[in-house]
TORGUVEX-509768 format. One record per residue (C-alpha): residue number from 0; chain; x negated, y negated, z negated. Coordinates in Angstrom, 3 decimals. Layout:
BEGIN
<NUM; A; <X; Y; Z>>
...
END
This chain:
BEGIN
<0; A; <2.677; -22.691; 33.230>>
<1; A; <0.468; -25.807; 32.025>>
<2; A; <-2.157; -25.574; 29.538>>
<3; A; <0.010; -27.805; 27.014>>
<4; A; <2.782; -24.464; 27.285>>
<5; A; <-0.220; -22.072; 27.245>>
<6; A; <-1.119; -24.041; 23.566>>
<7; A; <2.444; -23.146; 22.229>>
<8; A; <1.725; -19.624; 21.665>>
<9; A; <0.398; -18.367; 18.506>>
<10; A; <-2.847; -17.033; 20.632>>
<11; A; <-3.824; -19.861; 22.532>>
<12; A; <-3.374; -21.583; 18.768>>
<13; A; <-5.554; -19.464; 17.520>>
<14; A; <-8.437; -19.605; 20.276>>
<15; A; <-7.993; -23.422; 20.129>>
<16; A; <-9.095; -23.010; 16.427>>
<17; A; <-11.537; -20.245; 17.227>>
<18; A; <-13.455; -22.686; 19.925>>
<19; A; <-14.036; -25.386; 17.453>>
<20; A; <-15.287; -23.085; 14.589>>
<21; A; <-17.509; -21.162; 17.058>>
<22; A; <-20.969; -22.147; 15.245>>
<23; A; <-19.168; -21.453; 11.481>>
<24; A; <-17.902; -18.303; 13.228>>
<25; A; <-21.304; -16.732; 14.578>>
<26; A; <-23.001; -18.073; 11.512>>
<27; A; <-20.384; -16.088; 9.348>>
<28; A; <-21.090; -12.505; 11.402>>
<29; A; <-24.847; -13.116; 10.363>>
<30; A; <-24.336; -13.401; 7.101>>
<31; A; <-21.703; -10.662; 6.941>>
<32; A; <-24.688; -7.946; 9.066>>
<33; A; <-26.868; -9.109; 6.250>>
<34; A; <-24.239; -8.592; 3.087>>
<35; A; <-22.690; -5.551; 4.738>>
<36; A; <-24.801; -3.667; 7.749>>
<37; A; <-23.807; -0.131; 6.963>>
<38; A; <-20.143; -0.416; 9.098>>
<39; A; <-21.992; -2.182; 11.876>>
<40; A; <-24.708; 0.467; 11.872>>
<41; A; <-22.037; 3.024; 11.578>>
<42; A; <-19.805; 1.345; 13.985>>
<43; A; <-23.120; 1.204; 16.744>>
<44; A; <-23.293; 5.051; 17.184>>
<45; A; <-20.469; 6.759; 19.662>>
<46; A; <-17.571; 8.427; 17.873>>
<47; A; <-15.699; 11.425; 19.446>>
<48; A; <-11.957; 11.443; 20.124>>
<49; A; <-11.473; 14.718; 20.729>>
<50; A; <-12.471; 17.742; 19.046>>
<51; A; <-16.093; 19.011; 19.848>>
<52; A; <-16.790; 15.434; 21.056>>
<53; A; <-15.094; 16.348; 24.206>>
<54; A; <-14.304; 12.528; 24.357>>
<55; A; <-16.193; 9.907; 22.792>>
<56; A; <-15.753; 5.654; 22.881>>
<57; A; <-19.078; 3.808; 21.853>>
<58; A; <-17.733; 0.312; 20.475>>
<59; A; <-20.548; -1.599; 21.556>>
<60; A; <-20.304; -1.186; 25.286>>
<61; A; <-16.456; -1.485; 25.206>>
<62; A; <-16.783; -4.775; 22.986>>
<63; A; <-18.969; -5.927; 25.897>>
<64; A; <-16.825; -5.090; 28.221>>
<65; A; <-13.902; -6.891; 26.717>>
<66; A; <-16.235; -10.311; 26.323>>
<67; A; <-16.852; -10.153; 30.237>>
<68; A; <-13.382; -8.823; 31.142>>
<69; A; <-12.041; -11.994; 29.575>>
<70; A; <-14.689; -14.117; 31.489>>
<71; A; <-13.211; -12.409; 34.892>>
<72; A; <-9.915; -13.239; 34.212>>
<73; A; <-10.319; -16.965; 33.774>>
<74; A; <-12.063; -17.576; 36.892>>
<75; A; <-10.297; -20.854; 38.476>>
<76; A; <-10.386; -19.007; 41.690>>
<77; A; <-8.633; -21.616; 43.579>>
<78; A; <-11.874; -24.017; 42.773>>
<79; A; <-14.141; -21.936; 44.472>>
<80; A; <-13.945; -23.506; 47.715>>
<81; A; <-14.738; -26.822; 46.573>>
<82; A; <-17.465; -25.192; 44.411>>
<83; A; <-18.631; -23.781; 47.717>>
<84; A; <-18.608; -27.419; 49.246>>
<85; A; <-20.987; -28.549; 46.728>>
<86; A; <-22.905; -25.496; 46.248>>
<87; A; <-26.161; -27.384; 44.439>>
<88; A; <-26.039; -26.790; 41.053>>
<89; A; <-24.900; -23.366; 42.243>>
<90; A; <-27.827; -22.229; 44.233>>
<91; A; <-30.148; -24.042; 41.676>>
<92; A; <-29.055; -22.549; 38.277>>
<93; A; <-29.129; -19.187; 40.308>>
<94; A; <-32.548; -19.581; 41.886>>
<95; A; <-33.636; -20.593; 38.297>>
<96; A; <-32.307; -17.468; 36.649>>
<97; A; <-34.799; -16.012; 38.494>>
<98; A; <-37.615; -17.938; 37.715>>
<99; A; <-37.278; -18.793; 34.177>>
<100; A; <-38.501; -15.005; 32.894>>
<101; A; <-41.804; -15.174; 35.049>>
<102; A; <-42.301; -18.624; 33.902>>
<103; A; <-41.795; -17.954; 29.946>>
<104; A; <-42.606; -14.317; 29.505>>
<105; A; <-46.342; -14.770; 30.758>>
<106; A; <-46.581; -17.219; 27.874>>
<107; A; <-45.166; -15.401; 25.327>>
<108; A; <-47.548; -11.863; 26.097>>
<109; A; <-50.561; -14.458; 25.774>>
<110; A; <-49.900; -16.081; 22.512>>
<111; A; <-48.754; -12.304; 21.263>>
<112; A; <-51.661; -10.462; 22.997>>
<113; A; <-54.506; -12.940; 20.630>>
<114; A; <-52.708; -11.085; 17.407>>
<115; A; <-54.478; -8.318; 16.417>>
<116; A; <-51.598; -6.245; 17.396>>
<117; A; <-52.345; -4.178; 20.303>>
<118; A; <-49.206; -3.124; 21.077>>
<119; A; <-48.736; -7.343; 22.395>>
<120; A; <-46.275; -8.230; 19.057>>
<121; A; <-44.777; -4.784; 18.803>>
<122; A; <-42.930; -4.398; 21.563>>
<123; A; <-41.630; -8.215; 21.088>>
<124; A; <-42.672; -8.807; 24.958>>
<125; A; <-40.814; -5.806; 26.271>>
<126; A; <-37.554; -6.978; 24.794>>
<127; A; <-38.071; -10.602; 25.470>>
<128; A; <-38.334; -9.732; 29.050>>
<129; A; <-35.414; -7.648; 29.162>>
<130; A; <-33.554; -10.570; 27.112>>
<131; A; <-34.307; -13.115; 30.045>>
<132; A; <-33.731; -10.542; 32.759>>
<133; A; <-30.362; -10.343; 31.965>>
<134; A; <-27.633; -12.134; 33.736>>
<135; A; <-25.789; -15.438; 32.333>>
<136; A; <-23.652; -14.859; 28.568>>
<137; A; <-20.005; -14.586; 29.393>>
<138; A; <-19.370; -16.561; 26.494>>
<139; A; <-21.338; -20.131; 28.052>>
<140; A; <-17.821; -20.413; 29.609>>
<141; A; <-17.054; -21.112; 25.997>>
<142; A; <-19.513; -23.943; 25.565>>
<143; A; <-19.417; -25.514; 28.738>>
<144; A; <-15.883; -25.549; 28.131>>
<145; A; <-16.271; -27.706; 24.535>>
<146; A; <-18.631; -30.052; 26.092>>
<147; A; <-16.828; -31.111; 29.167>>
<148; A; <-18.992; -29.724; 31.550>>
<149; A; <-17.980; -28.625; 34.919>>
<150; A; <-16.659; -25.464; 34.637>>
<151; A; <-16.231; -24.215; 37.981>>
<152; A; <-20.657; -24.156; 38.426>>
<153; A; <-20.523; -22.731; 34.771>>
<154; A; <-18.133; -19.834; 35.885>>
<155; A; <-20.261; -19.424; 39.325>>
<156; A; <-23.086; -19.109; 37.823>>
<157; A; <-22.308; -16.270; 35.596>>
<158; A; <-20.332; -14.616; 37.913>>
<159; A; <-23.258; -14.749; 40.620>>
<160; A; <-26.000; -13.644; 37.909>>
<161; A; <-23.309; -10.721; 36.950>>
<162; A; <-22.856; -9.431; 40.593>>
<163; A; <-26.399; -9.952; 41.506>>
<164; A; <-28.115; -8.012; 38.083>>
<165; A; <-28.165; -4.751; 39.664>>
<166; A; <-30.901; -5.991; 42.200>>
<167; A; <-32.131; -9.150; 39.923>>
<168; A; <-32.936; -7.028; 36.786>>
<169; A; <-35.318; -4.786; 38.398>>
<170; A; <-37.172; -7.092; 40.376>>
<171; A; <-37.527; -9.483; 37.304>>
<172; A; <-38.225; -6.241; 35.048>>
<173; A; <-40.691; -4.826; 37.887>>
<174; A; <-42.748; -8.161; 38.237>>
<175; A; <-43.142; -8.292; 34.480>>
<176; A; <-44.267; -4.908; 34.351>>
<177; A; <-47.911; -5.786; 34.241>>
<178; A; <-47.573; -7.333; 30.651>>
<179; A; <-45.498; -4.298; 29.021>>
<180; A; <-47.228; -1.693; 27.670>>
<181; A; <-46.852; 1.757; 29.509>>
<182; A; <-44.689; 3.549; 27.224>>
<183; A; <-42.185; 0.190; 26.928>>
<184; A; <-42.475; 0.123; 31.208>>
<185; A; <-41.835; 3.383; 31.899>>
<186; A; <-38.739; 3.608; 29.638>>
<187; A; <-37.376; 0.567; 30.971>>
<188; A; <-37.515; 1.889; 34.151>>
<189; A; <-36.437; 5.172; 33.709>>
<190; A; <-33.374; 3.193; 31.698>>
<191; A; <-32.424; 1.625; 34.746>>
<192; A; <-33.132; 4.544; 37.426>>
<193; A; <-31.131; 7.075; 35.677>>
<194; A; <-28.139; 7.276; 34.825>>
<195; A; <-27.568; 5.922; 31.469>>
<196; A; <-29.007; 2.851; 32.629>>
<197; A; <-26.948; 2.790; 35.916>>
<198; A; <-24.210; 2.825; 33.483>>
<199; A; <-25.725; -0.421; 31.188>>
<200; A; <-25.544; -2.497; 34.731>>
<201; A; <-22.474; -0.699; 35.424>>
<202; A; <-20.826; -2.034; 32.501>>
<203; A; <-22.141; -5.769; 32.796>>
<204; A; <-20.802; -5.768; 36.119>>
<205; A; <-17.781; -3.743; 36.348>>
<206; A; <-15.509; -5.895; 33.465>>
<207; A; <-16.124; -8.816; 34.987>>
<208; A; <-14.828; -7.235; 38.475>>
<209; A; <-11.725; -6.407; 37.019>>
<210; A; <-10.793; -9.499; 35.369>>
<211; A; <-11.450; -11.345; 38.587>>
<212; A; <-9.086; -8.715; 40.733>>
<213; A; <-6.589; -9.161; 37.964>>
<214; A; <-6.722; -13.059; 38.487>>
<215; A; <-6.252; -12.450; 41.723>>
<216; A; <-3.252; -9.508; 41.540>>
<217; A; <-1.169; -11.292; 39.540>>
<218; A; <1.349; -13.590; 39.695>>
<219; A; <0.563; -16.890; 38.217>>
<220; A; <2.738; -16.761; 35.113>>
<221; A; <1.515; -13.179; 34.389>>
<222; A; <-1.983; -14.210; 34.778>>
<223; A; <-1.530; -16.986; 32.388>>
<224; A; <0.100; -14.623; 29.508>>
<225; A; <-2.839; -12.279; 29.922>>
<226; A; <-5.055; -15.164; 29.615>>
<227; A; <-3.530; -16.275; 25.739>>
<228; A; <-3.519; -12.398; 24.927>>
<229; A; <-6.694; -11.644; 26.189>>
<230; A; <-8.946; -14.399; 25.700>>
<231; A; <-8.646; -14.851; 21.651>>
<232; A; <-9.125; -10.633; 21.652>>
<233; A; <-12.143; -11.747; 23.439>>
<234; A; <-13.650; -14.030; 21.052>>
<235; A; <-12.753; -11.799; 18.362>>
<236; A; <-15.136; -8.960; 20.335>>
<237; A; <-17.904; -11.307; 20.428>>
<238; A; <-18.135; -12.175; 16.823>>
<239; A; <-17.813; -8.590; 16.495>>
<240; A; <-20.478; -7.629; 18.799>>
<241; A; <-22.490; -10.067; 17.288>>
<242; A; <-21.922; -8.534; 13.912>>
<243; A; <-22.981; -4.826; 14.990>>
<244; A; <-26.002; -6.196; 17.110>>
<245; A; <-26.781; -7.979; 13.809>>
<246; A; <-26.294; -4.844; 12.101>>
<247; A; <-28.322; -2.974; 14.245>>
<248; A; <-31.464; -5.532; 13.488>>
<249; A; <-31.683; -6.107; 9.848>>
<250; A; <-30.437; -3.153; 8.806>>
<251; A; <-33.986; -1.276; 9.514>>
<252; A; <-35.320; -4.334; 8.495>>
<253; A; <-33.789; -4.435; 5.629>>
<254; A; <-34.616; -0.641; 4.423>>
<255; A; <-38.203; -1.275; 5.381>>
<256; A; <-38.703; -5.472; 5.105>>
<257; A; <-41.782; -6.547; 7.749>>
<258; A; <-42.375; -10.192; 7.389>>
<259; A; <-44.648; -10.700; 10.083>>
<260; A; <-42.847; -8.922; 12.821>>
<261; A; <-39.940; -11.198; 11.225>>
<262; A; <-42.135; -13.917; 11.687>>
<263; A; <-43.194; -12.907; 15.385>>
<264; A; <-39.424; -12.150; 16.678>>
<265; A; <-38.598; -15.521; 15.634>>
<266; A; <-41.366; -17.360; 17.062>>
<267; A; <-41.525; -15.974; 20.131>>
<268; A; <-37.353; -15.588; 21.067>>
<269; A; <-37.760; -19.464; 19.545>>
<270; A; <-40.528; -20.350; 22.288>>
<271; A; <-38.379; -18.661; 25.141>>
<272; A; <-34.800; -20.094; 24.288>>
<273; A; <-36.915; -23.844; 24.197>>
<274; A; <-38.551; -22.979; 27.131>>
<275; A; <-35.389; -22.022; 28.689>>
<276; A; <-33.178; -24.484; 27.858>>
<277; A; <-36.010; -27.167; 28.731>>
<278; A; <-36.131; -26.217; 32.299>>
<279; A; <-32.528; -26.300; 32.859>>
<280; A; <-32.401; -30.004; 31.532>>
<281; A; <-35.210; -31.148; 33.072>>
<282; A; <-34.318; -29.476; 36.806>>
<283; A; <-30.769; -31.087; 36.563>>
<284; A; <-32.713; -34.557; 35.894>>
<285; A; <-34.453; -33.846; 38.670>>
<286; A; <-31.630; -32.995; 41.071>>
<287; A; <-29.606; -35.687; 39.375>>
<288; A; <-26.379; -33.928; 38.756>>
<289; A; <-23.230; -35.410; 36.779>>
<290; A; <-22.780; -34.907; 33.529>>
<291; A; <-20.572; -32.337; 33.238>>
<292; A; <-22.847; -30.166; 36.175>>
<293; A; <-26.072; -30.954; 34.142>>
<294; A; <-24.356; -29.642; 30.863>>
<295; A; <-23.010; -26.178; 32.456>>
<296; A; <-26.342; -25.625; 34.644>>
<297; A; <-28.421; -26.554; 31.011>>
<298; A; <-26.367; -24.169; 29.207>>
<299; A; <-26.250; -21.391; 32.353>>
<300; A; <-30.296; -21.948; 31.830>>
<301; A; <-30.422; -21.081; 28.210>>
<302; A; <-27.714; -18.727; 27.450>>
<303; A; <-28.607; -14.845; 28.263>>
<304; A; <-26.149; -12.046; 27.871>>
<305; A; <-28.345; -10.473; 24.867>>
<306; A; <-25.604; -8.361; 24.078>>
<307; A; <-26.076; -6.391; 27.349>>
<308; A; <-30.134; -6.523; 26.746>>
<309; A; <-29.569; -5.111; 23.268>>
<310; A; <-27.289; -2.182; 25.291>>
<311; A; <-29.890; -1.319; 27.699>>
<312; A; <-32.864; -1.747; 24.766>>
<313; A; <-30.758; 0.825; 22.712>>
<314; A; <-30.272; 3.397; 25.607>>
<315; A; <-34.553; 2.967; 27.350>>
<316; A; <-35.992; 2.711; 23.306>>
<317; A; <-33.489; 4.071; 20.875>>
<318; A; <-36.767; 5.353; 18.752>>
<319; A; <-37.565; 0.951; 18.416>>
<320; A; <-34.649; -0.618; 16.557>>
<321; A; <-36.441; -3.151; 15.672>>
<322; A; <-36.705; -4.250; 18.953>>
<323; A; <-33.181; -5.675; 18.404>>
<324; A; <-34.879; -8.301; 16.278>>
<325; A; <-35.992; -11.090; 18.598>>
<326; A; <-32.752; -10.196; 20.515>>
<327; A; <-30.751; -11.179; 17.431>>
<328; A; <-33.387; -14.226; 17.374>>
<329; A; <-32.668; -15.317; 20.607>>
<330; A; <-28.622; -14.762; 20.047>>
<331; A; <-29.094; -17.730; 16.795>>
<332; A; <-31.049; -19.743; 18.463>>
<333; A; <-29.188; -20.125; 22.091>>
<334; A; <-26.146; -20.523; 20.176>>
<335; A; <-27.415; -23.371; 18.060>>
<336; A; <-29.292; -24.797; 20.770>>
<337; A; <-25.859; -24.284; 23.002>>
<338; A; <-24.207; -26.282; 19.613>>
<339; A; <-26.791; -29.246; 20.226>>
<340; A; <-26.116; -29.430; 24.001>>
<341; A; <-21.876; -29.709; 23.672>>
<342; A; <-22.974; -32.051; 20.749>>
<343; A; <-25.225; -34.512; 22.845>>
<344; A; <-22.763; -34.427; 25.457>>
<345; A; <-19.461; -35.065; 22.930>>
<346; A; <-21.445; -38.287; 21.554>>
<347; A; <-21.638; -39.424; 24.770>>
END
């Protein structure tokens, strides 16, 4: 079935219309967490199913789940060999995923650590770390696909960050350790040794699994139905997710305003997502890639799956909500930075 027949159906319709909105969309969930938080903050707590809670679904990690399940399933598997034979941009946007946080986060903990809060910004470098230790957003599959860029590296590169976050996000989170404080540290790590943080990596990696064994079980025309139904469901989740992380952030904030943690969170998840997305253009200058590779291995730079780093904030520091902040931050500004990027590359 070609992509003109996939178009016919009302779905792939609507997640045509969907992918050019994107920016209006995102912009609109903001808006709606600040106008109406209480059913995201409702919505962010687990709900039972059964009597005596014998059963209980948590709609934040199955929203996630959903985004990356839909990521899984449109893997192009049959371009993976000749992804393989030009494994540059590959490697590199992997290698760099790795390098970015111990590059950025030392400069954020400095700037924060000459405030006079002793705490280094309130916790703001404890989530910023976990922000850029997490693997690549699903949803830069989205934006490298509206800016032409190559989305075979784009898909490699989140599916390689994915498999590889249950050894990368320690060893990132255990070489920043030294600029947390001890309270943050120790959380964090007993988040990710026990076993409600084995099940926050479980859950970035296992959706993604399963929508790449589905691409592979089915039979072609199958695989392309699932791909109308499931993809606009997907997009859907996202907005949604971004709605209840929203949610989760000003609605604290909101109760109890602080203007200069506002003004920290922004500043320093501003600093980061420049930082970021600076390296990734400048290293694909530097390696000379094509277009199209240069826009999926900026983007793969740039865009971090906050929506897992506000899951595994909530489970190590559920006492901090507003340690969602600067992950909300970093969600508006990699999205508008994302925006710029497709928009650079569209003019061209």
């Amino acid at each position: 079935m070609s992509t003109r027949d996939h178009a016919c159906f009302p779905a792939g319709r609507a997640t045509r219309w969907l992918h050019r909105r994107l920016g209006s969309a995102v912009t609109v969930s903001y808006a709606a967490a600040v106008l109406l938080p209480g059913p995201g903050m409702w919505l962010r707590h687990p709900h039972p199913l059964l009597p005596a809670g014998a059963l209980a679904v948590s709609p934040t990690p199955a929203l996630l789940g959903l985004v990356l399940f839909a990521a899984g399933l449109q893997v192009p598997l049959g371009a993976a060999g000749g992804l393989l034979r030009r494994p540059r941009a590959l490697l590199a946007g992997l290698f760099l995923r790795l390098t970015i946080p111990l590059l950025t986060i030392p400069v954020v903990a400095f700037l924060l650590r000459q405030t006079p809060d002793t705490d280094g910004g309130t916790g703001l470098v404890t989530a910023m770390a976990v922000i850029v230790a997490m693997p690549v957003a699903a949803g830069a599959t989205v934006w490298a696909g509206n800016g032409r860029g190559d989305q075979p590296t784009m898909v490699g590169i989140v599916l390689g960050s994915t498999l590889l976050s249950p050894l990368t996000v320690p060893l990132v989170l255990d070489a920043l350790g030294p600029l947390l404080t001890t309270a943050n540290g120790h959380a964090l790590i007993g988040s990710r040794s026990g076993p409600q943080g084995g099940s926050a990596l479980t859950a970035v990696v296992l959706p993604c699994a399963a929508g790449l064994l589905c691409r592979l079980l089915l039979p072609g025309t199958w695989a392309a139905k699932a791909v109308t139904v499931v993809v606009p469901a997907a997009l859907v989740g996202s907005l949604t997710l971004t709605y209840l992380n929203a949610s989760g952030a000003l609605g604290p904030f909101l109760a109890r305003p602080r203007p200069l943690l506002l003004g920290a969170a922004l500043a320093a998840a501003g600093l980061v997502c420049l930082l970021s997305f600076g390296a990734g253009h400048g290293i694909a200058r530097l390696l000379r890639l094509d277009a199209p590779s240069a826009t999926s291995f900026t983007l793969a730079c740039g865009m971090n799956n906050s929506s897992a780093g506000a899951v595994m904030l909530t489970v190590a520091l559920p006492d901090k909500p507003h340690l969602l902040m600067p992950v909300l931050a970093y969600g508006l500004f990699q999205k508008t930075a994302a925006n710029r990027v497709v928009r650079m590359r569209a003019s061209r």
